[in-house]
Structures are given as structure tokens and as C-alpha cells.
C-alpha positions as CSV (number, residue, x, y, z in Angstrom):
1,X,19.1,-4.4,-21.3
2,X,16.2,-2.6,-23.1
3,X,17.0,-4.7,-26.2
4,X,16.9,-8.0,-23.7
5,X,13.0,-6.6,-22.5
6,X,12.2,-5.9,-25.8
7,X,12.6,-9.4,-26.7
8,X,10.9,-10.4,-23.7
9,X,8.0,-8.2,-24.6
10,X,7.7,-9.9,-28.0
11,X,8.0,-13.5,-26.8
12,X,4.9,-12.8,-24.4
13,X,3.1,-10.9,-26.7
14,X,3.3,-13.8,-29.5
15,X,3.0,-16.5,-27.3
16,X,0.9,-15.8,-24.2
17,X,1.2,-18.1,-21.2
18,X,-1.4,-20.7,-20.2
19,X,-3.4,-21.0,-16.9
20,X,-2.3,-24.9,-16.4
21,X,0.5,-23.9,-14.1
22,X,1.2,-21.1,-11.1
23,X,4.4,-20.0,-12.3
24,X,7.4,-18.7,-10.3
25,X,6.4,-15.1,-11.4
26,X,3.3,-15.5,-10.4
27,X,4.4,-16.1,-6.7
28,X,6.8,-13.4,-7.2
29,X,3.9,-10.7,-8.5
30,X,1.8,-12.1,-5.3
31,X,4.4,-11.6,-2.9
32,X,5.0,-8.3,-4.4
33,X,1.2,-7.1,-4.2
34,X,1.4,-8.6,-0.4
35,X,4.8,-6.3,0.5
36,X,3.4,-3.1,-1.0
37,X,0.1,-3.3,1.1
38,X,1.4,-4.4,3.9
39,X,4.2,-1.5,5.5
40,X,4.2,0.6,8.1
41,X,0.6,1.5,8.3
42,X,0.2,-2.2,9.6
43,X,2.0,-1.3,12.3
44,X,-0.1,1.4,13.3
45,X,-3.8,-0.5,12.6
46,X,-4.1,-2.7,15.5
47,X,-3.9,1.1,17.3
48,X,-6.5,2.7,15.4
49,X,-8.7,-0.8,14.5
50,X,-8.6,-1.4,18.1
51,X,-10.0,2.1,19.5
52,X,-13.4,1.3,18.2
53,X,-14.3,-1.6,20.6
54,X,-14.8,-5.1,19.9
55,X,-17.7,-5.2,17.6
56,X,-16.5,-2.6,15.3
57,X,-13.8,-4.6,14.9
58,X,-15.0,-7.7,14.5
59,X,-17.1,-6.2,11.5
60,X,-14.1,-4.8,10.1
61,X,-12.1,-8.3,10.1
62,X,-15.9,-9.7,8.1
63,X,-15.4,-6.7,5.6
64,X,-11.8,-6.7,5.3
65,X,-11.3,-9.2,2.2
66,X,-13.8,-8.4,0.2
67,X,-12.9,-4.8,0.5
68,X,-9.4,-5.4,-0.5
69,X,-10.0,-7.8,-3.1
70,X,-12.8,-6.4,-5.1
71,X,-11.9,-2.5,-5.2
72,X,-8.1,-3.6,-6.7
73,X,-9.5,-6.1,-8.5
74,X,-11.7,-3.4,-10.2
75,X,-9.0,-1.2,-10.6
76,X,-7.0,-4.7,-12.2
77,X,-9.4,-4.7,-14.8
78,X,-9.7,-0.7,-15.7
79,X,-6.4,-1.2,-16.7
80,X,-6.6,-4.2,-18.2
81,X,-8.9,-2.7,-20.4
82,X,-7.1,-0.5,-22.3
83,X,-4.4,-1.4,-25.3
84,X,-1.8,-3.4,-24.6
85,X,1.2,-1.8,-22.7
86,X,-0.8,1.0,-21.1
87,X,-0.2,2.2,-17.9
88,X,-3.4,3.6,-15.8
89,X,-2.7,6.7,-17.3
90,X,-2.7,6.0,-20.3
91,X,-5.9,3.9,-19.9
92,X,-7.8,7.0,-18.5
93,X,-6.8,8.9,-21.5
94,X,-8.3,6.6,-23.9
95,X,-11.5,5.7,-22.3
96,X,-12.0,9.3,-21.1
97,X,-10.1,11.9,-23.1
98,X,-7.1,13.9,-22.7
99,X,-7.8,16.2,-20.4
100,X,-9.8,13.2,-18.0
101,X,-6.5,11.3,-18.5
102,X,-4.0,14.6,-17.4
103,X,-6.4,15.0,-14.8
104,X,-6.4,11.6,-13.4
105,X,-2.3,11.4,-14.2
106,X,-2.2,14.6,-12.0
107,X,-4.1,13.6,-9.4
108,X,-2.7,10.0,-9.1
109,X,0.6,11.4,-9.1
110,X,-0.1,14.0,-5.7
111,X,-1.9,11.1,-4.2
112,X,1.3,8.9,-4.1
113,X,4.1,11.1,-4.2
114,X,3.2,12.4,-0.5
115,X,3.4,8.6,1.0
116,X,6.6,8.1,-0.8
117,X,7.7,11.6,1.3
118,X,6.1,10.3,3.9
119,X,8.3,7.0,4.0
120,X,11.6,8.8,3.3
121,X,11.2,10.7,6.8
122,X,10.1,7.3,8.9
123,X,13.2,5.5,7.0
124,X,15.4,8.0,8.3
125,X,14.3,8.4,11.9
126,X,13.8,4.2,12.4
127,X,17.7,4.1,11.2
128,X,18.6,6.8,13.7
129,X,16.8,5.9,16.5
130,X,17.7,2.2,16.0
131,X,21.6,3.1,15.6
132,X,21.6,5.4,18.8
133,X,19.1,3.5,21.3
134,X,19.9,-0.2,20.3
135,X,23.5,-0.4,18.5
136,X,24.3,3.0,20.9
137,X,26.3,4.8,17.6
138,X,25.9,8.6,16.7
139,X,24.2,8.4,14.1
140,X,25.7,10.7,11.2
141,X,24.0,14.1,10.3
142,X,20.6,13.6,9.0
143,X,20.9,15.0,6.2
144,X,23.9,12.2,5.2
145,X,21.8,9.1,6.6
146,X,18.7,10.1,4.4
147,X,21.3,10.7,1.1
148,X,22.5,6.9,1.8
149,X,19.4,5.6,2.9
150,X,17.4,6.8,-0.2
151,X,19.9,6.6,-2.6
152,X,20.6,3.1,-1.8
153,X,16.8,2.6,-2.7
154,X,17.0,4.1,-5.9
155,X,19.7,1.5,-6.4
156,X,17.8,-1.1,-6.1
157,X,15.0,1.1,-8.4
158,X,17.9,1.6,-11.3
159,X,18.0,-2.2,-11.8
160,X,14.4,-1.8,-12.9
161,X,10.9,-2.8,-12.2
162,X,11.1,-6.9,-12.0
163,X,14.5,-6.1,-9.8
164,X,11.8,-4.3,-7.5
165,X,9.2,-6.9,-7.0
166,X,11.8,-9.5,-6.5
167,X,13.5,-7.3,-4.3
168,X,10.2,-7.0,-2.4
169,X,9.1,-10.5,-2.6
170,X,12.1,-11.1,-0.6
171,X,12.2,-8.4,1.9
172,X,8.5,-10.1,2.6
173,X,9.4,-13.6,4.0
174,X,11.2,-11.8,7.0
175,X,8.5,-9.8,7.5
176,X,5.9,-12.3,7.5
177,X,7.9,-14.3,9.9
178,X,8.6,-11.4,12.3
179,X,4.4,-10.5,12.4
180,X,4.0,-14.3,12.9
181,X,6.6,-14.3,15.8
182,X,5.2,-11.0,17.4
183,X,1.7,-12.4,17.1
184,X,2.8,-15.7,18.9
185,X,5.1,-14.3,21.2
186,X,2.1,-12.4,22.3
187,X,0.0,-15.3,22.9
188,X,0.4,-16.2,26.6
189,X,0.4,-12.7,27.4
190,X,-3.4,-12.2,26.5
191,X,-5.3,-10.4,29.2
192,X,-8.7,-10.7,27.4
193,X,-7.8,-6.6,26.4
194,X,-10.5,-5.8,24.2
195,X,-12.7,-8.5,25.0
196,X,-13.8,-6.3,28.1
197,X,-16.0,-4.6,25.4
198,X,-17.6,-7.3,24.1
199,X,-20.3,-7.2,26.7
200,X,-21.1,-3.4,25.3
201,X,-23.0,-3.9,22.4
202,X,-22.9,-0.3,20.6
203,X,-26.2,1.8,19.8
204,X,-26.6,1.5,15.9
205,X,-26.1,5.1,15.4
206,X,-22.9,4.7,17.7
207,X,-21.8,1.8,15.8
208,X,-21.9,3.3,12.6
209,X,-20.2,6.2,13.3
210,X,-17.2,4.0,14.4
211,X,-17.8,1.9,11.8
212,X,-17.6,5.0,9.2
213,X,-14.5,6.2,10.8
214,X,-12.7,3.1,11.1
215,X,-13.3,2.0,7.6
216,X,-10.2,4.7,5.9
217,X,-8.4,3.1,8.3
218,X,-9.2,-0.7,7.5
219,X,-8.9,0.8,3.4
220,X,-5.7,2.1,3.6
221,X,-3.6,-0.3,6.0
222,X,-4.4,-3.1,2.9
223,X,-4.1,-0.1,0.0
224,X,-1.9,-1.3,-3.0
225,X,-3.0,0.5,-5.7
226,X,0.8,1.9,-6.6
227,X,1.6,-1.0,-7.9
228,X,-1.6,-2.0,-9.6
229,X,-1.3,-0.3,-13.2
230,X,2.2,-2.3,-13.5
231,X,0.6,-5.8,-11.9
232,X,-2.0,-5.2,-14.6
233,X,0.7,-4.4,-17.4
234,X,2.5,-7.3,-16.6
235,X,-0.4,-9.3,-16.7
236,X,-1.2,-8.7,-20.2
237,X,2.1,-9.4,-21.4
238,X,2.1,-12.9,-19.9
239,X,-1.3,-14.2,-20.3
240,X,-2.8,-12.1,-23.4
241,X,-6.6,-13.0,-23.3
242,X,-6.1,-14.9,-19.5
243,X,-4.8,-11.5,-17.9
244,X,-8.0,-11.3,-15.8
245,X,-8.5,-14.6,-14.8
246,X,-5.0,-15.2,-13.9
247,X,-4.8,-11.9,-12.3
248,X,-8.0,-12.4,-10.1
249,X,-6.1,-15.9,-9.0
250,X,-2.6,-14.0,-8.0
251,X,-5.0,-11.0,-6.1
252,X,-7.2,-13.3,-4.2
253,X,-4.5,-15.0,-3.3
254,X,-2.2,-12.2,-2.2
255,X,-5.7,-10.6,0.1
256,X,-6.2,-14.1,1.7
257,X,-2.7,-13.9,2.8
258,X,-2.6,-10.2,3.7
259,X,-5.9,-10.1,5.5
260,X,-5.3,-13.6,7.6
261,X,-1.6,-12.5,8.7
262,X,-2.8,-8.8,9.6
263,X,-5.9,-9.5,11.6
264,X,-3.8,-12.4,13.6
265,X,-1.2,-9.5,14.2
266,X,-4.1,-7.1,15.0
267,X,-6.3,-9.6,17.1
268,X,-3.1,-10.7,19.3
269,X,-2.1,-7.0,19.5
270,X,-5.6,-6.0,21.1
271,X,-6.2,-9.1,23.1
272,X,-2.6,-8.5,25.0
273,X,-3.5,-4.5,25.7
274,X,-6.2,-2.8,27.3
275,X,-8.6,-0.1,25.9
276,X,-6.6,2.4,27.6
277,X,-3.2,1.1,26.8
278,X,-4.3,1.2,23.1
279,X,-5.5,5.0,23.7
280,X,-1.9,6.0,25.1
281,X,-0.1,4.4,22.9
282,X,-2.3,6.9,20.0
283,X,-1.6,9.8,22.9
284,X,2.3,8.7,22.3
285,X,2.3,8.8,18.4
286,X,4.2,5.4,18.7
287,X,4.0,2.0,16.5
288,X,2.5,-1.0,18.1
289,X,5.8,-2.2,18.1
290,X,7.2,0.8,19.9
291,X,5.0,0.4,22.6
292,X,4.8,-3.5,22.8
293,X,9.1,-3.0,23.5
294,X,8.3,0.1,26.1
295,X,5.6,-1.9,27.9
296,X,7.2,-5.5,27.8
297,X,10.6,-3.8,28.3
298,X,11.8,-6.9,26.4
299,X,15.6,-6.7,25.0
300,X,14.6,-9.0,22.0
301,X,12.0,-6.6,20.9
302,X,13.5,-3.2,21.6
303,X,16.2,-4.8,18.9
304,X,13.6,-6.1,16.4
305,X,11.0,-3.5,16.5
306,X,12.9,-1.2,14.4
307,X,14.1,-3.5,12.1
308,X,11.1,-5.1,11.5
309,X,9.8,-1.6,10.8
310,X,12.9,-0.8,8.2
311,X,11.8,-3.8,6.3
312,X,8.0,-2.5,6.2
313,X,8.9,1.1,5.1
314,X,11.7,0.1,2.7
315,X,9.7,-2.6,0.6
316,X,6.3,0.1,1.2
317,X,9.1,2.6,-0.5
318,X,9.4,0.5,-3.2
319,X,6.3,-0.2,-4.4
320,X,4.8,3.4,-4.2
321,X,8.0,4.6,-6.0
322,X,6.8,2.6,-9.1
323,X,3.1,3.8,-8.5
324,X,4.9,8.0,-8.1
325,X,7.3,7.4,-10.8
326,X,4.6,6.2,-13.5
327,X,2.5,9.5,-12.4
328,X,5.6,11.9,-12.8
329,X,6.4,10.0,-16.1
330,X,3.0,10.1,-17.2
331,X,3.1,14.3,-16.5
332,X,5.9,15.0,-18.3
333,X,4.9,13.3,-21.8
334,X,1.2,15.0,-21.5
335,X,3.1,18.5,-21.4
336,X,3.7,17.6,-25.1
337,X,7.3,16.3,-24.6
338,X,9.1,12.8,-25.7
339,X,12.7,12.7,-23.5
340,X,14.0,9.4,-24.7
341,X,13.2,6.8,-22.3
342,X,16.8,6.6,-20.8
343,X,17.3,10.1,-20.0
344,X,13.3,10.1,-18.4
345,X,13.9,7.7,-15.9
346,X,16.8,9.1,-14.9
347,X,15.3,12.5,-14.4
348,X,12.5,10.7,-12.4
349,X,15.2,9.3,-10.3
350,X,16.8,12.7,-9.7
351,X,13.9,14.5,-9.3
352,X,12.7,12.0,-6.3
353,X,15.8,11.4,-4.9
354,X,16.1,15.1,-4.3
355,X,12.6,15.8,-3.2
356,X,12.8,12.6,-0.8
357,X,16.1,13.6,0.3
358,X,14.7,17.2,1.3
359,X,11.8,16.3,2.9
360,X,13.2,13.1,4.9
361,X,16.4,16.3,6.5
362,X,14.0,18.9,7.2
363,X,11.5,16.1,8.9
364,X,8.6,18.6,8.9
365,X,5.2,17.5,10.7
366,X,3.1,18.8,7.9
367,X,3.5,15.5,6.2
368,X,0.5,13.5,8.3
369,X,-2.0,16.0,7.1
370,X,-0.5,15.9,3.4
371,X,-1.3,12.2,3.5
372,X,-4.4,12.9,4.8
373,X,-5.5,15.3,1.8
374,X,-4.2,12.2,-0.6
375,X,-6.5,10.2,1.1
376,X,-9.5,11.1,-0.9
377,X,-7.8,10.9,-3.8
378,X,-6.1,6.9,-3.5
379,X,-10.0,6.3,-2.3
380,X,-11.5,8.2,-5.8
381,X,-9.0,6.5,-8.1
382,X,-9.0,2.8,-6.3
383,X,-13.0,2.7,-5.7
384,X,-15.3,5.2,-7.7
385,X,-13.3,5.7,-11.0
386,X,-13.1,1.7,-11.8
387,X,-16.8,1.6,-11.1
388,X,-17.5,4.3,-13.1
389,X,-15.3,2.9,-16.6
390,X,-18.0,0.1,-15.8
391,X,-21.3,1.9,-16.2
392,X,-19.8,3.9,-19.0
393,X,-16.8,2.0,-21.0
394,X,-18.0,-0.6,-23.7
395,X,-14.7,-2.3,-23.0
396,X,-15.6,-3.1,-19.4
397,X,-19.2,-3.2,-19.8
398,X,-19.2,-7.3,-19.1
399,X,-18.8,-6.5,-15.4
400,X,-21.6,-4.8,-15.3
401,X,-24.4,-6.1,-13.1
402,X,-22.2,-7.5,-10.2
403,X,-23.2,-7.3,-6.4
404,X,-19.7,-6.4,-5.9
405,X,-19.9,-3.2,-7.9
406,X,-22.4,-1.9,-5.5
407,X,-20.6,-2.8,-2.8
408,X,-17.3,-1.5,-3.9
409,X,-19.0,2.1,-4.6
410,X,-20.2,2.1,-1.1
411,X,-17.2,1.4,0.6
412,X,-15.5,4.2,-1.7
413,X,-18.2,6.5,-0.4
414,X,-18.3,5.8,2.7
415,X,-14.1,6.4,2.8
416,X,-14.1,10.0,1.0
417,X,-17.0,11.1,3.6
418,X,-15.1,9.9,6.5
419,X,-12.0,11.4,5.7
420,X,-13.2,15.1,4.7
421,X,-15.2,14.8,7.7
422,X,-11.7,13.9,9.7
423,X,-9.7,17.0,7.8
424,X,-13.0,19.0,8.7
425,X,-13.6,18.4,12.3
């Protein structure tokens, strides 16, 4: 199989493909971009999007694309940058320096890895809750369900990184179509819900302060920077000197679709529930989707809910396992090491399958705040370091200049603040 991708590799890297088509792989790479943003958090967004009041939200729809598109298209292009074949690591490592580059790798790696822990415990408790509430089975020991559950992932992992974003190109036509139906089925149930804040138009000061709480949230619900270094990797291989245009096509592409089918979800989700409904629903530490089923008390939801969220945390799962693999990978050859290539992938596989397993049985409540602390991090790496490479890395200094890059810098700001001042107060 190596000797097959090998000769793969070459066949791109001699004869790059043209922009005079959208290929088949390109759909595939923008469905893939689309399944790793869009996962569970969606389900929780219309719940803390919707808190804020109308007109913070409104603002936060306006931002939403160009806040998405530009900070991973910057983050495209840092790797992009680099030699051909480099990962992000890798890329740090040659435009900043070894100890930059295991800095970064280190840090990349304990912003993703958490997520990925994070996943493995809400995989395991939507498969029990589903079989015992809705198919009315015992479910087996925990411990068992999360060995099957994330084992069977790392099946699907094995067969190797296209095999993953096929895998999740798939896995997101059902979702789309279950957001689409949700947001629908919603439609004649519209009370006016958050509307009854339009009429309040916030104090600036008040506004802002939503605004700079709410925007994490808005950041990270669209947040695909796991599978960016590989997006841009591929890239390169197919298109040689076209890599950024062609990428900047499959990204804008993948945002437009991302942002329109969220903010439908989200606008139908706090048009049908009050305020106060939204607030309990926070209160209950439940899903949009959990609390939609409790407060329709509709049989057809109850059933789909949770297997609408599988789908979301399985294809999430995937895509941050190739963002936390790369990281681990990348920390084991800066130690000085070389493990053949064979034998590191499967101790990568091992290593996570263990971990995950772990975490996902002992299910311990620590893991929101973990994700919290990674916050920070995803924001530093996605926003600031890209903009950086541009002021000070002759490679990328043609970017330089760009509206965008200010605004991209601010919005990176602006998320680090908000979320030390969260882990603060």
C-alpha cells in the first residue's frame, strides 16, 4: 500500500493538476473540511449563540464567514509555505527553528488530544443512553462499549488518511440532511423566541461584552484546524504551484456551506424557544437536540437525536484524530528518534486507543475544563501564529498588507482574552 502512495505521490508531484475542473477529490476534501467543523459543538451553539440576545447574534451570523474562512485560510497558507510534504510541524520548525517548531508540535498536540478525549466519553454515553432509553437494551459495561466503540474508529483510521475523509464525506450527507429536517421540522413551531429581544437594543459597553464572550463560542463551533496541515499537504501534492488558489476555492466553499446550514439550524432553534427555555436547557447541560425531544416529547426525535449526535461526534473523532496523531507523530521524531513508519503509526494507534479508551470508562467531569485550557491554544495556533509567519517569513511575505490580516489578529485576540477571562472568573 505504501509502495501504491508512493507512486501516487510521484505522479502528482511530476505532473500537478490544473484548475480547469472541480475534481471528485476536491468535493471529497470540502466535505471533509465541512464534517470536521461541524460536530457536536453545533449541537450546543444555538444554546450558547442564543443566550446573548438577538442583536449579538445577529452580529455573530455577519462575522461568522469571514471569521472561519480567513483565519484557516491563513493557517492553509502557513503550511503551504513550507517544503513540499511538510506537515505544520514541520513547517514551524523551518520558518522558526527547532525549538519554535517542538514548541508549537507540543502545544498543538495538548490542544487537540483533549477534544479527541473529550469525544471518546460523549461517543460512549450517546450509544448507552440511546441503547437503554430508545432501543430499551442494557447496554454492556462501559468499559466494553468504549473498547468497541473506539476501536471500531481506529478501524476505519488503519485504512489511512484518504479512507478517513471519504469516510467523513459520507457520514456528512446524513448529517446535513438531519440539520435540514430539524431546522424545517421546526418551522411552524416558531413562537418569535428570541425575537422578543429585538426591541432591546444593548448598551455598547453591554454589547460588547456579549459580543467578546460569544465570539469563542462562534470560533470554535466552525474550528477545523485538525485537519488543516493535511488539507494543505494534500493540496500541494495535487496542484503544485495552484495549491493556494485551489485550496482558497475548496475552503470558501466548504464555510459558505457550513455557515448557511448552521445559522439556519441555529436561527430555527432560537426562534422556536424562549430566552428562558434556552437558559434551562444550559441549567440542564443538555444538546439542543436533547431538549428539543424533552420539550416536543416527539417519538421521531427522541430516536433521531442521538443518532444524529453519533454521526456528529464520530466524523468530529475523525478528523481531530488526524490533527492529534500528526502532533504525537511529530513528538516522537523531535526526541531524536526515527521508528519506521509502520511500527509509528501503530504505536500512535495504541497509544490513543488506550488513552481514549481510559478516559471515555472512567467518564471524569474534568474534561470540560481541559478543553477549556486548549482553547487558547487552537485560538494561538489558528489566528496569531499564521499572522505572525506573515509579518516575519519571506516565504509568506506576499500576503502581507491584507485587511483581512488585521482582522484575523483581532478576532484571535479578542478569543484568547475572553477565554482566560472565562477560566478566571
Amino acid at each position: 500500500m505504501n509502495d501504491q502512495a508512493n507512486s501516487v505521490d510521484e505522479r502528482y508531484a511530476t505532473t500537478p493538476a490544473t484548475l480547469t475542473s472541480w475534481s471528485r477529490q476536491d468535493t471529497t476534501w470540502m466535505l471533509g473540511l465541512f464534517g470536521t467543523a461541524i460536530g457536536a459543538g453545533t449541537l450546543f451553539l444555538p444554546i450558547n449563540a442564543g443566550l446573548g440576545g438577538f442583536w449579538p447574534l445577529v452580529i455573530l451570523a455577519v462575522l461568522a464567514f469571514p471569521m472561519t474562512f480567513f483565519a484557516h485560510r491563513g493557517l492553509t497558507r502557513f503550511v503551504l509555505s513550507g517544503r513540499d510534504g511538510s506537515d505544520i510541524t514541520d513547517v514551524v520548525e523551518e520558518h522558526f527553528g527547532l525549538k519554535a517548531g517542538a514548541l508549537i508540535t507540543l502545544l498543538y498536540f495538548f490542544a487537540i488530544f483533549p477534544i479527541l478525549l473529550i469525544y471518546s466519553v460523549a461517543l460512549t454515553n450517546t450509544v448507552s443512553s440511546f441503547m437503554e432509553h430508545q432501543l430499551h437494551i442494557l447496554p454492556p459495561p462501559r468499559a466494553v462499549l468504549a473498547f468497541v466503540l473506539i476501536l471500531g474508529l481506529l478501524a476505519v483510521v488503519r485504512c489511512g488518511e484518504q479512507v478517513i475523509v471519504k469516510a467523513m464525506s459520507l457520514m456528512v450527507y446524513p448529517f446535513i440532511v438531519a440539520l435540514l429536517f430539524l431546522a424545517v421540522y421546526l418551522v411552524p413551531h416558531w413562537t418569535g423566541g428570541i425575537l422578543s429581544t429585538a426591541n432591546e437594543v444593548p448598551a455598547p459597553s453591554a454589547l460588547l461584552n456579549t459580543l467578546w464572550l460569544a465570539i469563542p463560542v462562534m470560533v470554535f463551533s466552525f474550528n477545523h484546524s485538525p485537519i488543516i496541515s493535511a488539507f494543505a499537504v494534500d493540496q500541494k501534492r495535487q496542484y503544485g504551484a495552484h495549491a493556494d488558489e485551489r485550496s482558497s476555492q475548496i475552503l470558501s466553499r466548504a464555510h459558505l456551506l457550513m455557515v448557511a446550514m448552521v445559522l439556519f439550524f441555529v436561527f430555527s432553534c432560537v426562534l422556536t424557544l424562549s430566552p428562558a427555555q434556552l437558559a434551562e436547557a444550559k441549567a440542564q447541560n443538555l444538546s439542543i437536540l436533547s431538549y428539543l425531544a424533552n420539550h416536543f416529547d416527539n417519538p421521531t426525535i427522541a430516536f433521531a437525536a442521538p443518532l444524529i449526535a453519533f454521526v456528529a461526534i464520530a466524523k468530529s473523532f475523525l478528523g481531530h484524530y488526524i490533527g492529534a496523531s500528526e502532533g504525537l507523530k511529530g513528538l516522537v521524531l523531535k526526541t531524536g528518534r526515527r521508528p519506521a513508519a509502520k511500527s509509528l503509526d501503530r504505536l500512535t494507534a495504541a497509544f490513543m486507543l488506550i488513552v481514549c479508551w481510559l478516559v471515555a470508562t472512567l467518564n471524569p467531569s474534568i474534561l470540560g475544563m481541559i478543553e477549556t485550557l486548549g482553547g487558547p491554544v487552537i485560538a494561538s495556533i489558528l489566528f496569531l501564529m499564521p499572522m505572525y509567519a506573515i509579518r516575519k517569513v519571506p516565504a509568506m511575505a506576499k500576503y502581507r498588507g491584507q485587511a483581512s490580516n488585521v482582522f484575523v489578529t483581532a478576532v484571535g485576540l479578542v478569543a484568547i482574552t475572553a477565554l482566560i477571562y472565562s477560566l478566571l472568573s
